[in-house]
DONU-480413 format. One line per 2 residues: number of its first residue (from 1); their letters; for each residue z, y, x of C-alpha. Coordinates in nm, 3 decimals. Layout:
<rs>
NUM> a> Z:Y:X  ...
</rs>
This chain:
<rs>
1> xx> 0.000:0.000:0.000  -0.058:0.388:0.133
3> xx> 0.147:0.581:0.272  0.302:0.781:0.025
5> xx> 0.255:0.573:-0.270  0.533:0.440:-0.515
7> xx> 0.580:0.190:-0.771  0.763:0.203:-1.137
9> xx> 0.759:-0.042:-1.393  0.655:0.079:-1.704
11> xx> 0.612:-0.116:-2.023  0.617:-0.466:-1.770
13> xx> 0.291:-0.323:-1.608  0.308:-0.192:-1.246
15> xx> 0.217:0.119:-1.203  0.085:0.236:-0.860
17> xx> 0.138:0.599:-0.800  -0.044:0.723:-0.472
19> xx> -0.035:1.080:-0.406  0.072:1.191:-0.739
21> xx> -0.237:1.076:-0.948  -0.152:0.707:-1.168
23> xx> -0.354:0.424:-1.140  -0.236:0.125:-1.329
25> xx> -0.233:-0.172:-1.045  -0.077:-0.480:-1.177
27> xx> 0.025:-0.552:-0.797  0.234:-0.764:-0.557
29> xx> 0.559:-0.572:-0.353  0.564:-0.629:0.032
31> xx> 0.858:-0.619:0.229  0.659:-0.537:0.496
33> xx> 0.725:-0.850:0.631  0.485:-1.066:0.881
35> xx> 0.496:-1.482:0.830  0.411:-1.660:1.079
37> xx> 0.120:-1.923:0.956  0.013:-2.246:1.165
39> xx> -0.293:-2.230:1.373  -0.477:-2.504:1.184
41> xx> -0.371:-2.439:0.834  -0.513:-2.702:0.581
43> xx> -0.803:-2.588:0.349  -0.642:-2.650:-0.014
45> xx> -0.860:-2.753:-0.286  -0.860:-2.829:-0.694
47> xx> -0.850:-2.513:-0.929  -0.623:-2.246:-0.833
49> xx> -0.272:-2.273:-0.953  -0.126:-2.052:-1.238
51> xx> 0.079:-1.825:-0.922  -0.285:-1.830:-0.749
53> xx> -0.415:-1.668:-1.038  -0.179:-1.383:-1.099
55> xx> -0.123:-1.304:-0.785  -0.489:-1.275:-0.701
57> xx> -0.558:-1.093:-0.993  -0.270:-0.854:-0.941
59> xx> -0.395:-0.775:-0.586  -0.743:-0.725:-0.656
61> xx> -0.655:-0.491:-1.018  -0.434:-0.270:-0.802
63> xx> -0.677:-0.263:-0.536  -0.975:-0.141:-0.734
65> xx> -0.739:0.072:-0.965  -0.635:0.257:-0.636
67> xx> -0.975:0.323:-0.530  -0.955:0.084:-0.183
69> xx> -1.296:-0.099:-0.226  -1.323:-0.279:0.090
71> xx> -0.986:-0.455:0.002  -1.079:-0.492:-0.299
73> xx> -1.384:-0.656:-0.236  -1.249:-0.891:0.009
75> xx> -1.055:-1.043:-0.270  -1.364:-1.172:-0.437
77> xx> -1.651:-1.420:-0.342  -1.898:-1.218:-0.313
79> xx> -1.756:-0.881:-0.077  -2.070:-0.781:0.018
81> xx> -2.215:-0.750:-0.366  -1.852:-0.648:-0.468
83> xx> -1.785:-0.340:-0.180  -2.084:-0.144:-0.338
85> xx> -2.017:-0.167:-0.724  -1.651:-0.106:-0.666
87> xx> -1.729:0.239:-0.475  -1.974:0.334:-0.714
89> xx> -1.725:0.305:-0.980  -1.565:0.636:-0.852
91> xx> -1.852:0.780:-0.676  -2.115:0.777:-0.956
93> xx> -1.913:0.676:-1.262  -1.709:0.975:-1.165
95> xx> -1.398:0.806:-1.264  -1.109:1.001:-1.123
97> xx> -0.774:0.796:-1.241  -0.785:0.442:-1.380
99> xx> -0.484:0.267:-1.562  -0.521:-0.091:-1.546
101> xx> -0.333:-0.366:-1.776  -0.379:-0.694:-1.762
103> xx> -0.336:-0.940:-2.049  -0.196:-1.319:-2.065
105> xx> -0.411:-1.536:-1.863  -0.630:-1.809:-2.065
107> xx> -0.653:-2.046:-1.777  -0.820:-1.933:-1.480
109> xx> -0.888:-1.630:-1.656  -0.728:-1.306:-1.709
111> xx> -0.807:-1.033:-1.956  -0.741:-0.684:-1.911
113> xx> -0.778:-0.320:-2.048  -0.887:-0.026:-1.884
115> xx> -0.765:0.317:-1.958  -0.984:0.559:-1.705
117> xx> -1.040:0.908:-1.673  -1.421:1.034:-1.587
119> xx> -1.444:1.398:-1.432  -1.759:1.607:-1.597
121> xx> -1.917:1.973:-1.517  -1.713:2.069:-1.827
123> xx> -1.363:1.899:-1.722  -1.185:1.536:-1.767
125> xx> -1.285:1.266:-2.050  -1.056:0.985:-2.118
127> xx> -1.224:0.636:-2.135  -1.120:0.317:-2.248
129> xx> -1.277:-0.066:-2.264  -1.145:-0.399:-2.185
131> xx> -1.290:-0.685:-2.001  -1.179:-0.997:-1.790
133> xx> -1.219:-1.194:-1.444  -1.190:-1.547:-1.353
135> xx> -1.017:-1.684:-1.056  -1.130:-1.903:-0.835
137> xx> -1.111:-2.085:-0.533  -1.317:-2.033:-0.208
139> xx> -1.536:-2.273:-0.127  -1.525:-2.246:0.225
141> xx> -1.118:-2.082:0.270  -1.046:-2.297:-0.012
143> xx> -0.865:-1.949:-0.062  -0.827:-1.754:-0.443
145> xx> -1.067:-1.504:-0.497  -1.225:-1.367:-0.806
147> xx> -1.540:-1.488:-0.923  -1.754:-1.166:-0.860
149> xx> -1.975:-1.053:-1.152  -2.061:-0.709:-1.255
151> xx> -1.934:-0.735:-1.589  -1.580:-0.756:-1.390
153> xx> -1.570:-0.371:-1.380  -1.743:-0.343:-1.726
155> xx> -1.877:-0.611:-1.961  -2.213:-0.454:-2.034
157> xx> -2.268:-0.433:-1.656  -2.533:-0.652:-1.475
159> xx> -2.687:-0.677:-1.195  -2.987:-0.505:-1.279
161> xx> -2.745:-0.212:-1.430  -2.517:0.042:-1.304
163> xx> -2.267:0.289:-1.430  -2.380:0.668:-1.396
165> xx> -2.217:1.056:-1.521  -2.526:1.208:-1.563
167> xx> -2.495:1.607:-1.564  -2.846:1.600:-1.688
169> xx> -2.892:1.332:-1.938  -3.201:1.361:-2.196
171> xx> -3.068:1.599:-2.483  -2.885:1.418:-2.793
173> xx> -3.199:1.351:-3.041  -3.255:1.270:-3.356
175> xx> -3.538:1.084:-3.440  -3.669:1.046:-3.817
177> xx> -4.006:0.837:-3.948  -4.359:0.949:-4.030
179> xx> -4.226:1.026:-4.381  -3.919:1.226:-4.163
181> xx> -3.666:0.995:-4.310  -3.411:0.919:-4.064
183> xx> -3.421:0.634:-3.764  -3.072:0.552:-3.643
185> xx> -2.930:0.229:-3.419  -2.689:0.192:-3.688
187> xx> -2.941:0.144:-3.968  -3.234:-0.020:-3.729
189> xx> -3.065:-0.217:-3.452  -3.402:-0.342:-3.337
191> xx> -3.436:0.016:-3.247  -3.166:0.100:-2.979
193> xx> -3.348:0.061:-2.698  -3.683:0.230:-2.815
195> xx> -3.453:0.494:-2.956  -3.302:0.583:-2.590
197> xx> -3.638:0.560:-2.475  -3.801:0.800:-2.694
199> xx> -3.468:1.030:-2.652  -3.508:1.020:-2.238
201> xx> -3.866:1.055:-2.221  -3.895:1.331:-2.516
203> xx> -3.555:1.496:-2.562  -3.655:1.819:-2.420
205> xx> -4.024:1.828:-2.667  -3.779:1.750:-2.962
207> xx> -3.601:2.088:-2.889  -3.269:1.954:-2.773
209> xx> -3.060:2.080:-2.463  -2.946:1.849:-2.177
211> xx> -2.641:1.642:-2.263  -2.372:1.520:-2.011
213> xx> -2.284:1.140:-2.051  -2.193:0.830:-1.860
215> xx> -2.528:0.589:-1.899  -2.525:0.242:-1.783
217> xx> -2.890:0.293:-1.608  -3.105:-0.008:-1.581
219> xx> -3.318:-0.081:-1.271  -3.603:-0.292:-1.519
221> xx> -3.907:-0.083:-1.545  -3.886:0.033:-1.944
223> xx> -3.542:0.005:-1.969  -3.375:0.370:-2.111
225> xx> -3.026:0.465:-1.964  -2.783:0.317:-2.256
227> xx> -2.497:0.617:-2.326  -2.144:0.447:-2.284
229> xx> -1.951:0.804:-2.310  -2.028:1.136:-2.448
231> xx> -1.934:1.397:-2.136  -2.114:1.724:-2.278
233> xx> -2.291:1.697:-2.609  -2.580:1.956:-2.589
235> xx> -2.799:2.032:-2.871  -2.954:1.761:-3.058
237> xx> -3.338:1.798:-3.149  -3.587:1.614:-3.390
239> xx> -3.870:1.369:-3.321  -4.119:1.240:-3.542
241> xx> -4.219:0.922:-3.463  -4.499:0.661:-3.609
243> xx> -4.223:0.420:-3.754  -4.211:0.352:-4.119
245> xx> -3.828:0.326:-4.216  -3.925:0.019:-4.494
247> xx> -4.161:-0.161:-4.265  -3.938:-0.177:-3.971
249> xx> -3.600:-0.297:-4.220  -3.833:-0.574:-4.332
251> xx> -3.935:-0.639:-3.945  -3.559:-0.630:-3.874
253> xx> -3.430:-0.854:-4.189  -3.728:-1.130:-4.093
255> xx> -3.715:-1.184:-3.733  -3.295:-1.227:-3.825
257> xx> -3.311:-1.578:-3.937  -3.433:-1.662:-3.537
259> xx> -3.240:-1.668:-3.272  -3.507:-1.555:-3.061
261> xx> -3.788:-1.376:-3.193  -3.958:-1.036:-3.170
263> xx> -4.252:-0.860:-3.445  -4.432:-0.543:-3.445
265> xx> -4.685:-0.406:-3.728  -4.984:-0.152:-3.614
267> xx> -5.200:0.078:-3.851  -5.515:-0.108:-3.832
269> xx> -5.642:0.306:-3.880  -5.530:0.453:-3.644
271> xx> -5.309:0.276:-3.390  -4.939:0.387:-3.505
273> xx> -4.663:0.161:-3.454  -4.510:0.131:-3.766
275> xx> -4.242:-0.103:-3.691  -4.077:-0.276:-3.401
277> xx> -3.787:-0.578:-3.435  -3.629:-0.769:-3.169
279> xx> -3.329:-1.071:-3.237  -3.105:-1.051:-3.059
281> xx> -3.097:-0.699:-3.233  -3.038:-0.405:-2.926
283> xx> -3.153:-0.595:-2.587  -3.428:-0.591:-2.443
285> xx> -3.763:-0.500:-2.602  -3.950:-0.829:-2.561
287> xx> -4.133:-0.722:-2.872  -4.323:-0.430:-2.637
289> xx> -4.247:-0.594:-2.316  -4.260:-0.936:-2.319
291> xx> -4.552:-1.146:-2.153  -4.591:-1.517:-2.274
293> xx> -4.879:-1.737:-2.339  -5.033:-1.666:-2.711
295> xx> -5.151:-1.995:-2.800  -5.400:-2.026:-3.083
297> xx> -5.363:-1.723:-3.214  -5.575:-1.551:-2.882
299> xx> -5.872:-1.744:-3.081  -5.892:-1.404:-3.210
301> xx> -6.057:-1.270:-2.889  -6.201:-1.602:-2.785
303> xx> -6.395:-1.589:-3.137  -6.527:-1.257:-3.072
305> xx> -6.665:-1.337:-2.746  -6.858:-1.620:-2.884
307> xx> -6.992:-1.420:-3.130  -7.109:-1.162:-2.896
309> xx> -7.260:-1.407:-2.662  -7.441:-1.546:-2.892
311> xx> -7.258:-1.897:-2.834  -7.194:-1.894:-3.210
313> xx> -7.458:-1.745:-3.481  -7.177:-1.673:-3.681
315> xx> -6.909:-1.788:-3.897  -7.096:-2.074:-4.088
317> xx> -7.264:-2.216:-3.769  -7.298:-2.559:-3.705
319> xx> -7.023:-2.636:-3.444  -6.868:-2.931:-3.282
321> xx> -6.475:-3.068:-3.317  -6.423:-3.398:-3.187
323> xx> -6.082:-3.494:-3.106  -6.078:-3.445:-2.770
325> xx> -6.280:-3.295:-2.479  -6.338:-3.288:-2.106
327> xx> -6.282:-3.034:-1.889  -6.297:-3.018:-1.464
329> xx> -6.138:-3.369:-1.503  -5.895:-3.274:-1.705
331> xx> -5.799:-3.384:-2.134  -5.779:-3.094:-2.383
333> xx> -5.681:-3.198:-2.750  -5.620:-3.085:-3.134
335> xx> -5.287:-3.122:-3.261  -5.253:-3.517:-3.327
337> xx> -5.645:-3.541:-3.240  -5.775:-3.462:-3.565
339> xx> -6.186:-3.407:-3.532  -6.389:-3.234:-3.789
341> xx> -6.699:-3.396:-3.875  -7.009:-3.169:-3.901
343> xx> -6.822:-2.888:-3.893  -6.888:-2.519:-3.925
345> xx> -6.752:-2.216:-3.701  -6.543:-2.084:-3.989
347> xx> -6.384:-2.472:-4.085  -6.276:-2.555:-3.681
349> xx> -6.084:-2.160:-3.664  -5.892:-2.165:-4.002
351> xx> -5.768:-2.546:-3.878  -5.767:-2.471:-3.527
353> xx> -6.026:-2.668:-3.343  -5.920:-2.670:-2.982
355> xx> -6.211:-2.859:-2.893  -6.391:-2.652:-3.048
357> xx> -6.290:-2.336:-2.869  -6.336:-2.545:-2.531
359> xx> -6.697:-2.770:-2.589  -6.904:-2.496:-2.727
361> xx> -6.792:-2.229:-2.405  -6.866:-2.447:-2.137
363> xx> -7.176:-2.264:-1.992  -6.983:-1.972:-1.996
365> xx> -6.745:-2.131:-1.765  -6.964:-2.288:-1.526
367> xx> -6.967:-2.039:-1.241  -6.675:-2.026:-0.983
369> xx> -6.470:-1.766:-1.133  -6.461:-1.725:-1.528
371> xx> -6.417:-1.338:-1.639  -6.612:-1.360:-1.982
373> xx> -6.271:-1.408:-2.178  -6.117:-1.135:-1.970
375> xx> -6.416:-0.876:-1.992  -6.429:-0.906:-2.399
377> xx> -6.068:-0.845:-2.442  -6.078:-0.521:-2.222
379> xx> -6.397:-0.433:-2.352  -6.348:-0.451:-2.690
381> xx> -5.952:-0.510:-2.763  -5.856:-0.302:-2.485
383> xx> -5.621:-0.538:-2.328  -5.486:-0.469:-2.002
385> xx> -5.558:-0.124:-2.004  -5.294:0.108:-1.949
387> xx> -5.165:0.178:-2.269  -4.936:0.500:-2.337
389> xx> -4.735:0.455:-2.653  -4.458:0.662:-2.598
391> xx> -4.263:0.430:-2.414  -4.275:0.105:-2.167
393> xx> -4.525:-0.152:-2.283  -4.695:-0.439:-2.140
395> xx> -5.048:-0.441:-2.242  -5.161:-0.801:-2.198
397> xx> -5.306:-0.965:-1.938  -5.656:-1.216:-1.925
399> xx> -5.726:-1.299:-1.542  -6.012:-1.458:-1.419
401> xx> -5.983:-1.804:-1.398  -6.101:-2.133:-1.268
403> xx> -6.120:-2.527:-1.337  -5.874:-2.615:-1.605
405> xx> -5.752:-2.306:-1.641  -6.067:-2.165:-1.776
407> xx> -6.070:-2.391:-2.065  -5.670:-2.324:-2.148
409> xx> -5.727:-1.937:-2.183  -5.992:-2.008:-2.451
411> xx> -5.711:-2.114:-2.658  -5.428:-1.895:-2.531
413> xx> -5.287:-2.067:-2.246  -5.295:-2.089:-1.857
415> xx> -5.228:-1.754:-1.748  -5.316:-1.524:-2.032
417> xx> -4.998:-1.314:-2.139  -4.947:-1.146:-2.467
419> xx> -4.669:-0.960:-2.696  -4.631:-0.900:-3.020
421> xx> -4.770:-0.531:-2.973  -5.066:-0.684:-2.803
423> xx> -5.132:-0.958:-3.107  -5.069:-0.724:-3.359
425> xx> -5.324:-0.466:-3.203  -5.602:-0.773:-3.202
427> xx> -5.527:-0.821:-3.529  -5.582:-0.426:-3.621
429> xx> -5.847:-0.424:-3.411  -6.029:-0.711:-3.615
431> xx> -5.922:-0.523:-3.946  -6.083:-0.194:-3.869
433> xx> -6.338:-0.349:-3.646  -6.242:-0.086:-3.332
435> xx> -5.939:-0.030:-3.083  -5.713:0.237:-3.143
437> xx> -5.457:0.216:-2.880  -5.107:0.203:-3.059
439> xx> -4.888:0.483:-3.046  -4.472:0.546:-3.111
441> xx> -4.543:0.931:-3.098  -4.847:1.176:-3.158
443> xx> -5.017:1.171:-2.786  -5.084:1.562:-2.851
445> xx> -4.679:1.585:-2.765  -4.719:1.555:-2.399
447> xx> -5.093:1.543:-2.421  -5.122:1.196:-2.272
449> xx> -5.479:1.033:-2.270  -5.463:0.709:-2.483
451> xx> -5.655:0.413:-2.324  -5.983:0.328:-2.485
453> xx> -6.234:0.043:-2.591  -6.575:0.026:-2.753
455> xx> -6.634:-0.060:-3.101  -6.703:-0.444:-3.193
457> xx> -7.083:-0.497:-3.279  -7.074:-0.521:-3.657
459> xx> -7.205:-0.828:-3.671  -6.908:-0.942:-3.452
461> xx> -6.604:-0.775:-3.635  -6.737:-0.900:-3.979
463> xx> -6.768:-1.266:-3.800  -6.401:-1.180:-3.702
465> xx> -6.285:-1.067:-4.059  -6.436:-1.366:-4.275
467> xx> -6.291:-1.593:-3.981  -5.962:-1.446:-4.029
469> xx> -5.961:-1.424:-4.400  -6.091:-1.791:-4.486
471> xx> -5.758:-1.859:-4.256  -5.544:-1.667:-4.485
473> xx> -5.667:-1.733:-4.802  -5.902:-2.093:-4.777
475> xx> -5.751:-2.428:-4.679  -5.629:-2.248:-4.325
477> xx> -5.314:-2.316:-4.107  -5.206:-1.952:-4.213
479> xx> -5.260:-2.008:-4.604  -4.899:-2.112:-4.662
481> xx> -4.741:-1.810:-4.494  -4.979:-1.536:-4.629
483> xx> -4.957:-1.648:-5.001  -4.748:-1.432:-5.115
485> xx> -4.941:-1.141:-4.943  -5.183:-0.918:-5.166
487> xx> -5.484:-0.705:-5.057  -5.746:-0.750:-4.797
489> xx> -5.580:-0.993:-4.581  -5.638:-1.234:-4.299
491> xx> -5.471:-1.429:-4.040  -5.468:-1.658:-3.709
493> xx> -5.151:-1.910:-3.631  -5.070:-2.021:-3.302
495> xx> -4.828:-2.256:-3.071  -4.801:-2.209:-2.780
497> xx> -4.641:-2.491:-2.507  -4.396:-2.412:-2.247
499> xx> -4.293:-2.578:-1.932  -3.916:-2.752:-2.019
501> xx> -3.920:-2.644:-2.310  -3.876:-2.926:-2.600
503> xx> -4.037:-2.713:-2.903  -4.356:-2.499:-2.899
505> xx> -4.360:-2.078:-2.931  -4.440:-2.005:-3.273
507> xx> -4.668:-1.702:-3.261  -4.879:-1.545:-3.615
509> xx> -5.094:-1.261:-3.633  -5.244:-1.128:-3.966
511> xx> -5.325:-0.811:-4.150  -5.329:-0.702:-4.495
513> xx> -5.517:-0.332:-4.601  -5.443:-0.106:-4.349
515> xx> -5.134:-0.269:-4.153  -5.103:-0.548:-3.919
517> xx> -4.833:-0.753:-3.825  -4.752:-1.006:-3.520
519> xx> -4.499:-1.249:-3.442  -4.370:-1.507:-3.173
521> xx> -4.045:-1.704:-3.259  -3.924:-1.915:-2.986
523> xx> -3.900:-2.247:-2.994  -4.012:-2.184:-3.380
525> xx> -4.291:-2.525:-3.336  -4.589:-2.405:-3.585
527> xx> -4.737:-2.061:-3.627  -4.711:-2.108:-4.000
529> xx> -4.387:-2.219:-4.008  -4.176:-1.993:-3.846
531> xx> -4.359:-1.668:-3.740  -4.616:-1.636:-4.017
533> xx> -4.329:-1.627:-4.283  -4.188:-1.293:-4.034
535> xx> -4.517:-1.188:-4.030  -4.583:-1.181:-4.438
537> xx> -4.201:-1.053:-4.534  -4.364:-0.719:-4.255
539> xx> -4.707:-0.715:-4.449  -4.524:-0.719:-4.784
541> xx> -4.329:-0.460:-4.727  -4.624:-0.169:-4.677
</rs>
């Protein structure tokens, strides 16, 4: 212990006072006294023992309460990850005093509050949250140290996180719909992180002042600083955003019943975003950001480019779906190798011929690098442009590929990479029959230039629409899910296999008048039977 410091008991809780500032340190008293340990002392093993565990805890809470990093670092397993974090916590947390009490262990683990003070531009805030820490022992020392984890100093810390006092933060914002009815985290969960996103990137344009607030700021590209305390509050401003309030509770209330899941519905008319929803509810935005294989539903794209190419005449040519096909050597099937006899293009993509995706391409594919797929979805879906929403997005992805691979992308696998943005764009892009990048906010705000694509021949997007339509309305895979949908409608299911994992991505795209909707449940097995019900409660709700 410092110099100077001294210790009370207050309320069973030791108290370290050092220098006349408190910091709770639930600690251990020294007598100053050395012991004198044998050279070769034995390396113990076997969990740590209940006095292991409180005193180890005590050391290392009074430690980091007091502000001494390195020691308190050493009393973990990982000092090197620990030292930084721990300093941080006072140098760019700002906190200035910490009390410290620690609950009743729960085995090797011990809970604890935290009662801290954080020092602002405008004075002191107080700020309070609890968390917990395990004990350990050393692997090597066979010593008790903590079991190092961000989350030790606050739970929603990670290691791709860290806790900042921002004298500068984005100004408070309120943001409303395209009908100017309000958009809160509260109401719209899904919404958190596009919320802070939109509020860091566009506070200022929304007429707010800066705010001063301790973030936890994420090192993941996209990610917006998450507010844990309000320092300085500013002056809150207003921004209209693309988002429908009914269409994104419906997004929110479907994608609910899945553990994992993520939807987003587009304006086939012009490109706005009109919903967003991501369970788990507040994370990360895999609905914008995520990059997984498609599956069937990239058919979409794969359809156009045989239409264009003049592989296909059109939707009632005669095509071929037997129940299996080669490919560089390698097997490609239909889903329990059903074959279509005499079939037509519009029969083998409402049941999802992957044969017949694969046979009828193959002199496309012959050269040593394939780009067709990739050069009609940039061309005419605009994927893998840069798109500028408003906020972080991934855009999709459709590499050049060879062998095997060549004949997996035709029907959404190998290394093609998709969203739910990205789906539900190909799906408004097939609706409208042109691209319109999609947009969160008016691009005349910050007078960003929105990526563009060239129309689809006419010939092509009608080839598209009576494709997707028969599969929405005829005997298709998506007939089941879109039956309760009215209007113009059509639709594309897809599955889409993952390595170790038991049960297929469920993925549905579909549109109906002038919205479109996309969906990708994991582990959900068949596009109809897990997204495409998502992706009709979104469509019904226009």
């Amino acid at each position: 212990m410092r110099s100077g410091a001294k210790v009370a008991i207050i309320g069973g809780v030791f108290l370290v006072v050092a220098g006349g500032v408190g910091y709770g340190g639930y600690t251990v008293l020294s007598e100053g006294k050395t012991e004198d340990r044998p050279k070769a002392e034995k390396i113990r093993t076997g969990p740590p023992t209940a006095e292991e565990i409180s005193r180890t805890s005590a050391n290392f809470l009074a430690a980091w309460a007091e502000g001494r990093a390195p020691e308190a670092a050493q009393l973990t397993n990982k000092p090197v990850d620990a030292e930084p974090r721990l300093t941080d916590y006072r140098a760019k947390a700002k906190v200035s005093r910490s009390v410290i009490t620690p609950g009743t262990p729960v085995g090797a683990k011990v809970p604890f509050t935290v009662e801290a003070t954080v020092k602002h531009a405008e004075g002191e805030k107080p700020w309070s949250y609890s968390s917990e820490l395990t004990v350990v022992r050393g692997t090597t020392t066979g010593r008790p140290v903590v079991d190092w984890k961000p989350s030790v100093l606050h739970p929603k810390l990670t290691a791709t996180t860290t806790l900042l006092a921002d004298e500068t933060a984005a100004p408070p914002m309120k943001a409303v719909d395209h009908r100017n009815r309000p958009l809160t985290k509260e109401k719209h969960p899904s919404l958190g992180p596009v919320l802070d996103a939109l509020r860091q990137r566009y506070g200022k344009e929304a007429g707010g002042t800066p705010a001063s607030e301790l973030v936890l700021s994420s090192t993941r590209e996209g990610v917006a600083d998450q507010t844990l305390l309000t320092l300085g509050k500013g002056t809150e401003g207003t921004l209209r955003t693309t988002l429908d309030a009914d269409v994104q509770a419906a997004a929110e209330r479907a994608v609910k019943r899945h553990k994992q899941a993520s939807a987003v519905a587009v304006r086939p008319s012009t490109g706005e975003i009109r919903a967003i929803a991501n369970s788990p509810a507040g994370g990360y935005n895999t609905a914008m950001l995520g990059a997984q294989a498609p599956g069937s539903t990239m058919k979409i794209v794969t359809a156009a480019m045989m239409l264009d190419k003049g592989v296909v005449k059109g939707p009632d040519a005669k095509v071929e779906c037997p129940a299996t096909v080669g490919w560089a050597g390698a097997n490609f099937q239909n889903l329990d190798k059903f074959d279509i006899p005499k079939a037509t293009f519009r029969q083998a993509f409402l049941k999802s011929c992957n044969t017949t995706f694969i046979k009828a391409v193959t002199p496309l594919g012959s050269g040593e690098r394939d780009t067709a797929l990739g050069e009609t979805a940039r061309k005419y879906f605009g994927i893998g442009l840069e798109w500028k929403t408003g906020v972080a997005s991934f855009d999709g992805s459709v590499p050049a590929s060879t062998g095997t691979e060549t004949a997996a992308s035709y029907i959404g696998q190998g290394k093609i990479t998709m969203n739910a943005l990205t789906m539900a764009s190909v799906s408004a892009t097939a609706k409208s029959g042109s691209f319109k990048q999609p947009v969160l906010v008016p691009a005349s705000l910050d007078d960003r230039e929105l990526a563009r694509a060239e129309p689809l021949p006419g010939r092509v997007a009608a080839g598209l629409r009576d494709l997707m339509g028969a599969t929405a309305e005829g005997a298709g895979t998506g007939r089941k899910a879109m039956a309760t949908v009215r209007g113009d409608k059509g639709a594309k299911t897809g599955s889409a296999e993952v390595d170790g994992q038991g049960k297929s991505n469920s993925w549905f795209t579909g549109y109906a008048d002038d919205l479109a909707a996309a969906a990708v449940v994991q582990s959900g097995g068949s596009g109809g039977d897990a997204a495409g019900p998502v992706v009709a409660q979104v469509l019904n709700a226009r």
